[in-house]
C-alpha positions, 0 to 999 in steps of 0.5 A: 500500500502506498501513502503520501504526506505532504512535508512542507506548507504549499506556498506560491511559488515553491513546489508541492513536497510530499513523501511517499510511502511504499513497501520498497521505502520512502522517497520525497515528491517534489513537484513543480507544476503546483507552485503557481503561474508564472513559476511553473512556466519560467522554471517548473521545468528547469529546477527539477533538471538541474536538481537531478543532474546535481544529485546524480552528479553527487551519488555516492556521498554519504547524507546526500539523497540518493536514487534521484529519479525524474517522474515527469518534466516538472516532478522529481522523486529521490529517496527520502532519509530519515531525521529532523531539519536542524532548526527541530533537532538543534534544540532538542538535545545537543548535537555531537562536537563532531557533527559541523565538522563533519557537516563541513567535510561534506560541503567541501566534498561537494565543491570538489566535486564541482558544485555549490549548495547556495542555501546551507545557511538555512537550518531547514535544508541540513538534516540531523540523521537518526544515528546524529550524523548530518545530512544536506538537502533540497538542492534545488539551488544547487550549481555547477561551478565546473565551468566558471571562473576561479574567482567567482568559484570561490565566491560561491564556495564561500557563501557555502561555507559562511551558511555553515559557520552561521548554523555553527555559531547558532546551533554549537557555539562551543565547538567554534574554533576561534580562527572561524569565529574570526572568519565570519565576523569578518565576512559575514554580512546580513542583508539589511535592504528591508526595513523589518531586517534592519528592525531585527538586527538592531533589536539583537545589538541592543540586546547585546546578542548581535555579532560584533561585526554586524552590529557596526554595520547596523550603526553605519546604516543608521547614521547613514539614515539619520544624515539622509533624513537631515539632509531631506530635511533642510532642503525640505526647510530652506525655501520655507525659511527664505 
């Protein structure tokens, strides 16, 4: 008997997951003629392609999906693996002082191999296994690199990295060796382009609970602001006073 549930909240945009339950095993439904027009018509059929060259290009690692399957131009299946996203596991019980270590390993074992994540710094794409050992997920985002140049290789390898050092520092501050500690708060930099971003960040320096980088950041910003609102506000003035 087969059964399916759905993993994740439909929303525009995005593709319907489900896992699907047989005799054989489990395996996760992504399909992407469900997540609205325009979606479904500039990349229903694009993302399932290169997620499936990624993952069959990836075959072989161990905590990457296996058996990636495409099921139609706009659906692809691959074999489910049990755990919790980290954002449920992180905060149940610790995680072992290996487990970013080895998480790190396996990143570096997919950009050898040619590729980049792209989405490693959200807690939901990275799987906290039933024997604890970490696996990556959802490589929708994922890219070859094969053919780019070294420097924008590295650019992307490195955001890869610093989403990990970001889960690290959340989720295991205590196994953060100080030389990447130092790392992120040099290059890591939150994008602040909206208001409510801005609003979050600056509550979380205030709190003493922001990075010592960020929060310079966030002041940098204000002060920017308070002089555009200065600036605006003496021109708005000017032709009133004369």
């Amino acid at each position: 008997m087969t059964t399916r549930e759905r993993l994740y909240r439909l929303r525009w945009g995005q593709a319907l997951v489900e896992k699907e339950t047989h005799p054989a095993g489990a395996r996760v439904i992504k399909d992407y003629s469900k997540c609205g027009f325009p979606g479904a018509l500039i990349y229903g059929r694009l993302v399932p392609k290169r997620e499936y060259h990624a993952l069959h290009s990836l075959s072989g690692l161990e905590g990457i999906p296996e058996h990636a399957r495409l099921q139609n131009p706009y659906t692809i299946s691959y074999r489910y693996i049990e755990g919790l996203p980290l954002r449920q596991a992180g905060g149940k019980s610790p995680l072992p002082r290996t487990f970013f270590t080895d998480l790190w390993e396996l990143a570096g074992e997919i950009h050898r191999r040619g590729f980049v994540h792209l989405d490693l710094g959200n807690s939901g794409n990275i799987l906290v296994r039933d024997d604890a050992s970490p696996a990556i997920i959802d490589f929708a985002s994922c890219t070859s690199t094969r053919h780019f140049p070294r420097r924008l290789r590295r650019a992307l390898e490195k955001r890869d990295r610093l989403g990990l050092l970001k889960l690290r520092l959340r989720y295991s501050p205590e196994t953060m060796p100080p030389v990447m500690a130092d790392y992120f708060n040099r290059h890591y930099h939150k994008h602040l382009a909206t208001p409510t971003k801005l609003y979050k960040e600056t509550r979380r320096c205030l709190n003493s609970r922001g990075l010592q980088g960020e929060c310079g950041r966030v002041r940098r910003i204000w002060i920017i602001i308070c002089v555009a609102v200065s600036i605006a506000t003496a021109i708005g003035v000017s032709p009133v006073v004369a």
